[in-house]
N, C-alpha and C positions, 0 to 999 in steps of 0.2 A: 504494500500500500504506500509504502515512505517514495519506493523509487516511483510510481505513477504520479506521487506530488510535485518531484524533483524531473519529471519529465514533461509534466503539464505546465511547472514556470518557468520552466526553460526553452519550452514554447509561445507561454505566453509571451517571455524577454523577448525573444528573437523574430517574434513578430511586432513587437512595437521597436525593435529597430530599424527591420526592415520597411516599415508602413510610409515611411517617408521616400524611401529608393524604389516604392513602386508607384507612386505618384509621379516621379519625375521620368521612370522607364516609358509610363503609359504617355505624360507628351513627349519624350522623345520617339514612342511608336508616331506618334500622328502627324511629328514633321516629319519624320521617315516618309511614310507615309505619302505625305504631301510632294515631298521632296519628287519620288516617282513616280507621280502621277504626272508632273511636270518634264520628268526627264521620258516616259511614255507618249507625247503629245507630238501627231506629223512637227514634221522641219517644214518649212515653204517650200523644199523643194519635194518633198511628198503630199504637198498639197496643192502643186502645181495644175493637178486634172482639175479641181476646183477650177479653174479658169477657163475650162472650156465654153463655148458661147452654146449651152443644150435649148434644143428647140423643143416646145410643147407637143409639137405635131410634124408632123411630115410633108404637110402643105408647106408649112412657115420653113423648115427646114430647108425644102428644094428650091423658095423662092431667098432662101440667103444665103444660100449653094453658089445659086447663079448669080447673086450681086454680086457677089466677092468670090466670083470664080475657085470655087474651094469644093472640095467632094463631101458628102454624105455618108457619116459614119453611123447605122441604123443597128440600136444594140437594142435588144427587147430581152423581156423577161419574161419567166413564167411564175417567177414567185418565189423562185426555189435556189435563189444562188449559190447558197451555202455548200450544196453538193453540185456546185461544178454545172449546172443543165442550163444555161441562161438559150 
């Protein structure tokens, strides 16, 4: 019974020291955290397709094909990109 007392405040101690290093662990997780969310974000130059000029339709499409002499790139979807079947 004595060593379960001498085991339960030795627990207790060493939880009220640590109480204060998991406080500062948990924000150090959340700039972490943070940190790679930011370091996961496109570059501009992975976000270059963003710039493409996408038509609504395929009327509007072929009629700024022809103003600006430029080809028609017609990607459709089925809904299903994820596996590959566009």
């Amino acid at each position: 019974m004595r060593l379960t007392t001498y085991l339960g405040a030795g627990l207790l101690g060493l939880g009220a020291l640590l109480a204060p290093l998991a406080a500062t662990s948990e924000e150090h997780d959340a700039a972490w955290v943070e940190r790679r969310v930011q370091q996961w974000q496109p570059t501009a130059k992975e976000r270059r397709w963003e710039s493409i000029g996408w038509a609504s339709d395929l009327r509007s499409a072929l009629r700024l094909a022809k103003e600006h002499q430029r080809p028609v790139f017609l990607f459709t979807l089925d809904g299903r990109m994820n596996v590959g079947r566009c």
